[in-house]
Structures are given as C-alpha cells and as structure tokens.
ROZA-758910 format. One record per residue (C-alpha): x negated, y negated, z; residue in three letters. Coordinates in steps of 0.02 Angstrom, whole numbers, padded with zeros to 5 digits. Each point is the difference from the previous one (the first is absolute). Layout:
// residues N
+--------+--------+--------+-----+
|     px |     py |     pz | res |
+--------+--------+--------+-----+
|      X |      Y |      Z | ALA |
...
+--------+--------+--------+-----+
END
This chain:
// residues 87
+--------+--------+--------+-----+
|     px |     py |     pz | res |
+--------+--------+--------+-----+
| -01728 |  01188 |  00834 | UNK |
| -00167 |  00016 |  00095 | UNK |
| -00049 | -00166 | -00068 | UNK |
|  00176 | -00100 |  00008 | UNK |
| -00055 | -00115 |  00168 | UNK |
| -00182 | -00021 | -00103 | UNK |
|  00122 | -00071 | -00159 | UNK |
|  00091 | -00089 |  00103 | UNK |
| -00137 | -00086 |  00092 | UNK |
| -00081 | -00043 | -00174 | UNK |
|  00167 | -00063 | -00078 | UNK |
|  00014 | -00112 |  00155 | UNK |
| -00184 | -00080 | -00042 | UNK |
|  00022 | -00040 | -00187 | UNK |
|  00149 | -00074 |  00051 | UNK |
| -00074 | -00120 |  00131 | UNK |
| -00147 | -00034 | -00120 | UNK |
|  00119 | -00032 | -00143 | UNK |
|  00127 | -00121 |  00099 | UNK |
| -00175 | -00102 |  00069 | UNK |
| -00042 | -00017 | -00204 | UNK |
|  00163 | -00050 | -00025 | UNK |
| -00002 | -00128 |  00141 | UNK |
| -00172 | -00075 | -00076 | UNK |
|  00068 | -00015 | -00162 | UNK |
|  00121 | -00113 |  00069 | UNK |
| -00117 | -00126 |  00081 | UNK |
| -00117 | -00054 | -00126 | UNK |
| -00138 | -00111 |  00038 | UNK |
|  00056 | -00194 | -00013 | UNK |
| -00128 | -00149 | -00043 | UNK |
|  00004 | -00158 |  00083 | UNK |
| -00042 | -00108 | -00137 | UNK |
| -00058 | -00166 |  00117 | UNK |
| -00139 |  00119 |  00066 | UNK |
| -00046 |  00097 | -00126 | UNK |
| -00177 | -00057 | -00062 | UNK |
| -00004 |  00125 | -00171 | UNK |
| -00167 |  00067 |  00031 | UNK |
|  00056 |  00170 | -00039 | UNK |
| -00041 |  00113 |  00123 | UNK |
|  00175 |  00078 |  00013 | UNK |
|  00022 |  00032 | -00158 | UNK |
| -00173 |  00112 | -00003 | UNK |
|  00063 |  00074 |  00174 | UNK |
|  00183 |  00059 | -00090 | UNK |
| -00010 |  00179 | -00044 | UNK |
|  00161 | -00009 | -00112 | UNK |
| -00053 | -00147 | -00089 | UNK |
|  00144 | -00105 |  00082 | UNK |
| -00075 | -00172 |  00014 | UNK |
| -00048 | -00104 | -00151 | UNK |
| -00022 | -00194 | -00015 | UNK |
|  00161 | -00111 | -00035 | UNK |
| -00022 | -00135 | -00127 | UNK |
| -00075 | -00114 |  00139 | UNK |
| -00143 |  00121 |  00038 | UNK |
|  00055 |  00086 |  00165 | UNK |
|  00049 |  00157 |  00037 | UNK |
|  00182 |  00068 | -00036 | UNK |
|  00062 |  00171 |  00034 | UNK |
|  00107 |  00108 | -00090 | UNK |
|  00110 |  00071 |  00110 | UNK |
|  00059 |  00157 | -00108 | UNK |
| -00197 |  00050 | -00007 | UNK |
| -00045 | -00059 |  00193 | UNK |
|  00028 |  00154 |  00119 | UNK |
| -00020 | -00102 |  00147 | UNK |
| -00174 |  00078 |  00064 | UNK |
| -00033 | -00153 |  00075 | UNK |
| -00188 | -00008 | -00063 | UNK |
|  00004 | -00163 | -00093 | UNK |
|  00036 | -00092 |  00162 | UNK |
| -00141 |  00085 |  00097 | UNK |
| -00114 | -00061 | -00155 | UNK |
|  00073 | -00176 | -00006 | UNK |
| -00117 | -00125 |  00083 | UNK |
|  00129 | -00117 |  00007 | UNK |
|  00155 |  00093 |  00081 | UNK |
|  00089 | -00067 | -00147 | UNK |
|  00081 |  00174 | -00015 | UNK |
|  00117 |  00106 |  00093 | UNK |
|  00110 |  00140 |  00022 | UNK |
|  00183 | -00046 | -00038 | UNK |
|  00070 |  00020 |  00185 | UNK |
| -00144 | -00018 |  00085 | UNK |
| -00081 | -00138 |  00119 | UNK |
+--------+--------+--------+-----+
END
C-alpha cells in the first residue's frame, strides 16, 4: 500500500481527462452556412476527418466524428465556424 495515494492521484487524472473528452464530444463544431465561403481550409485543418462539403459546396460536420478540438474555427478565415456553446 506504499503506492495507494500515487493510484489514487492517477485514477483522479484519467478521470478528469476522460470527463473533459466526454464534454468535447458533446459540443461539436457547428457551421454557419450564410458565412461559410467553402474554400476548404477546415476541412484540411480537421484531424478526424469531420468536415466534408454538403451538396451546396460548404463545409458540414459530422458530429459523431468531430471531437470538438476547436481547430477548424481557428483555420476558418471567415468565422463561419464555431464551438457549439461558445461565443
């Protein structure tokens, strides 16, 4: 039991790092549609291949790929995407 507080400590911090996953995974990013340009450059910026083109040529996400990183909006020019929940 030399180690039990070390455990503990460690079983505390997967936790934590699992719930924040688990709280991503529920805000995907959203596209606003009136702003969104389709050049692209969020779907390049994705790394789980979350955001394709709809049938109109702009971006869409798929929300049970999108982890909610957040790095599509930093790469959108156009602010056309966000963080569900966020300003």
């Amino acid at each position: 039991m030399k180690y039990a507080n070390l455990f503990a400590g460690l079983a505390v911090l997967c936790l934590l790092a699992g719930s924040a996953y688990a709280v991503a995974k529920l805000v995907p990013a959203e596209v606003d549609e009136k702003t969104c340009t389709g050049c692209g450059k969020c779907i390049d910026r994705c790394p789980e291949g979350a955001i394709s083109f709809n049938e109109n040529g702009l971006a869409k996400v798929d929300g049970d790929k999108c982890t909610g990183c957040g790095k599509c909006t930093k790469a959108c020019p156009f602010e056309a995407l966000t963080i569900s929940g966020s300003s």
